[in-house]
VMD Tcl script that draws the C-alpha trace (Angstrom):
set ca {
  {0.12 -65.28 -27.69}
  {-0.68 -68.88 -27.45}
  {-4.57 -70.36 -27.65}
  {-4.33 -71.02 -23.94}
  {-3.60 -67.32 -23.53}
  {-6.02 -66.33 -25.74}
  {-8.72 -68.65 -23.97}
  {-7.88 -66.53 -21.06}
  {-8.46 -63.22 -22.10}
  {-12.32 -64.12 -23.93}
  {-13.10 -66.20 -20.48}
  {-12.50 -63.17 -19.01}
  {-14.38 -60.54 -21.21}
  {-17.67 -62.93 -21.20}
  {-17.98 -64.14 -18.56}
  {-17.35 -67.92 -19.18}
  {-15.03 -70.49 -17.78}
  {-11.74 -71.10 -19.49}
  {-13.41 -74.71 -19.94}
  {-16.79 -73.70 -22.06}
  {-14.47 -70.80 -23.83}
  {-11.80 -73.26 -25.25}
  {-14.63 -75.49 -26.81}
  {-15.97 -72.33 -28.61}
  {-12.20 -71.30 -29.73}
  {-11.32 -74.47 -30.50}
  {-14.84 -75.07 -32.83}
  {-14.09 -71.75 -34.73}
  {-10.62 -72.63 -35.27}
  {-12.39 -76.25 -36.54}
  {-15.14 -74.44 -38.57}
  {-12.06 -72.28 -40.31}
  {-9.98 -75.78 -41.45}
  {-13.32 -77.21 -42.90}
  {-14.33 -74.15 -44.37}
  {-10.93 -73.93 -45.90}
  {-10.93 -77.76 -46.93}
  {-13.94 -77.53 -49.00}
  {-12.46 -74.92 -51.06}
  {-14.26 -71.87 -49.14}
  {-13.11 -68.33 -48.05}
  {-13.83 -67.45 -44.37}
  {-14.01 -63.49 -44.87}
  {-14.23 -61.79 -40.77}
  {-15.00 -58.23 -41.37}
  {-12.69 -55.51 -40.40}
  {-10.45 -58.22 -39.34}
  {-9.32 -60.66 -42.61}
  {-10.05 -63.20 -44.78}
  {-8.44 -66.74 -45.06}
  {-8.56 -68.22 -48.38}
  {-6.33 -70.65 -50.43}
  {-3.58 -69.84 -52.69}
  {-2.23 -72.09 -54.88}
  {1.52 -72.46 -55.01}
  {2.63 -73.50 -58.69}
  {5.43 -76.48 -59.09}
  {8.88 -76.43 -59.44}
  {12.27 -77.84 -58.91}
  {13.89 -77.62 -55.65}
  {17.47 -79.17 -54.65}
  {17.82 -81.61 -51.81}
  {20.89 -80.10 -49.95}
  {22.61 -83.10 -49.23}
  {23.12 -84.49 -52.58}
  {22.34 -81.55 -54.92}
  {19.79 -83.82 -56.56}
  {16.78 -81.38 -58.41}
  {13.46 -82.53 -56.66}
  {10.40 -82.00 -58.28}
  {7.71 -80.30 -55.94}
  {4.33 -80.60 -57.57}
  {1.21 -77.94 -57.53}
  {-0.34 -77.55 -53.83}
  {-2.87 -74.87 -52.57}
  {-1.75 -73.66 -48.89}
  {-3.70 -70.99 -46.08}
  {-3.30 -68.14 -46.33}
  {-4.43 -65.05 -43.90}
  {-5.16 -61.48 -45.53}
  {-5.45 -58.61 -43.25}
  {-8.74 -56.29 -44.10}
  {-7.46 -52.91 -44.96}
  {-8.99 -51.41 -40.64}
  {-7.06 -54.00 -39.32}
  {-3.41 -52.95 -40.88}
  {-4.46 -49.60 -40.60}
  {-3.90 -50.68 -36.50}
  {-0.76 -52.03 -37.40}
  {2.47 -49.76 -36.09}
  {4.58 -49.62 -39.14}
  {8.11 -49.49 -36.53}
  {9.45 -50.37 -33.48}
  {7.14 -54.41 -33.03}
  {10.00 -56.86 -32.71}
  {12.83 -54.52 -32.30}
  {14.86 -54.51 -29.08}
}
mol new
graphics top color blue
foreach p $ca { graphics top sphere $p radius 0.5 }
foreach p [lrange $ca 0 end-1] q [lrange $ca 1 end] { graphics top cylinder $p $q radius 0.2 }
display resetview
């Protein structure tokens, strides 16, 4: 599903134009990132929390030349799924044809 999609389908539910709707998506989506920048975790109950995770250094290869390339610390997004919403979750048959 894309955000245009997505834009759609709340439009739709509330009554708003696509217009008004993608300046509310695209401020939450805005209010996550700076949320997440200062450090903060955005908890949405029964749905997930985003939160930061910090990835540790190490020493990767450059495939060309085989030369070791040092990747330093970095902290990157990352979305956990509250416990309802796997529950919803179809353990088989998504992405199978």
């Amino acid at each position: 599903m894309t955000k245009a999609e997505l834009v759609s389908i709340v439009a739709k539910e509330i009554g708003l134009s696509k217009t008004e709707t993608a300046v509310v998506v695209d401020r939450l989506i805005e209010a996550i990132k700076e949320a997440l920048m200062r450090g903060e975790t955005v908890e949405i109950r029964r749905f997930g929390s985003f939160r930061l995770k910090k990835r540790k250094n190490r020493l990767a290869r450059n495939p060309r030349t085989g030369e070791p390339v040092p990747i330093p610390d970095r902290f990157i997004p990352f979305f956990k799924p509250s416990n309802d919403f796997k529950k919803l979750i179809p353990q088989s048959g998504i992405g199978k044809k």
